[in-house]
N, C-alpha and C positions, 0 to 999 in steps of 0.2 A: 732772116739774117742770122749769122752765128758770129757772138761776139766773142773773141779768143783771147783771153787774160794771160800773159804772159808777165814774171816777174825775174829779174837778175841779179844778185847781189854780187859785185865786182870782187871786195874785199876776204867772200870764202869763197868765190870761183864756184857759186851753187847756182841753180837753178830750179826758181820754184812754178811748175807747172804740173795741172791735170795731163789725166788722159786727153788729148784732142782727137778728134775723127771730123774730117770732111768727108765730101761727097765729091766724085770725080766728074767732072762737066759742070759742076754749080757755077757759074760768072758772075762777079762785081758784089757776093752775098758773105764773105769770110773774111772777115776782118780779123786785123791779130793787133789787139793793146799793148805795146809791152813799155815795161816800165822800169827803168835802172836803176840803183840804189847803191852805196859804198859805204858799209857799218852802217847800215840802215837808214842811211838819211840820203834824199833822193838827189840822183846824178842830173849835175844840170846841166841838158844839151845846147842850149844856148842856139846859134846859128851852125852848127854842127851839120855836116852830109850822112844821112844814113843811109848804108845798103843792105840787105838783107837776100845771104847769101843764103838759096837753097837747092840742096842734093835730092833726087828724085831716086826713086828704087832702081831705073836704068840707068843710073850714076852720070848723066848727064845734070849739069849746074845752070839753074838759071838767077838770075840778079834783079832784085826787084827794089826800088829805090823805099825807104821811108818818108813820112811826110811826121814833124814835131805838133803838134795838138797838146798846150797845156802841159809841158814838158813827159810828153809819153811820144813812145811813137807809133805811129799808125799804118797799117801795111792792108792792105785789102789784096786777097791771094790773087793773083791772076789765073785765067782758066787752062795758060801752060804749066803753071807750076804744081795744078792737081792733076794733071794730062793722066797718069798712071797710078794704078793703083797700089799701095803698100807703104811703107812706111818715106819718109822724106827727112832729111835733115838738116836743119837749120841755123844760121847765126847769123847776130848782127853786128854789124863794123860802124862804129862811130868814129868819123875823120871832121878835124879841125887842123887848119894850117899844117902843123908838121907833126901832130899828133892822129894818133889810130890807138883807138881801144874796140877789140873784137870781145864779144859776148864769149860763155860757156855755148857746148849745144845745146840743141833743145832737138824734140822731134813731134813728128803728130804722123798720124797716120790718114791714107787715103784710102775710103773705099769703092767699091764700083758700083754704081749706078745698079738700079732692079733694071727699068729701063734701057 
């Protein structure tokens, strides 16, 4: 399993993230933590919908919903979203009622299988 730390601070529009690399064809094993913050004190999603919008190196967009854990949210990659190999990019949309706050990007890279 590869667990994927992701951190956003809203209030300087930064993004604090490693290099990530998955593995292209890995299924139900790539989880992404990500976790929100505003001047450093954590954002609280509350009953919030989150999606997580991600771009694929063939610029085809796929949507993969969040799930709140502990106010983090949790995304387990699906095995269309590593479908290709290169770079992908990412963000997340938090919607409540008549509010939407979308993340900075972030990106990770996909590589291809030996295999």
């Amino acid at each position: 399993w590869s667990r994927l730390e992701l951190q956003f601070n809203q209030s300087k529009n930064k993004t604090e993230i490693p290099h990530i690399e998955v593995v292209q064809g890995d299924n139900e094993t790539n989880v992404l933590n990500i976790k929100t913050t505003n001047e450093g004190k954590e954002y609280l999603l509350g009953d919030s919908i989150i999606e997580i919008a991600f771009k694929k190196p063939d610029e085809t967009v796929v949507i993969q919903n969040g799930v709140i854990v502990t106010d983090k949210i949790r995304c387990i990659l699906d095995i269309d979203t590593i479908s290709i190999p290169g770079k992908v990019l990412g963000e997340v949309r938090v919607k409540n009622d008549n509010f939407l706050l979308t993340t900075s990007q972030f990106e990770f890279y996909v590589r291809k299988s030996i295999r």
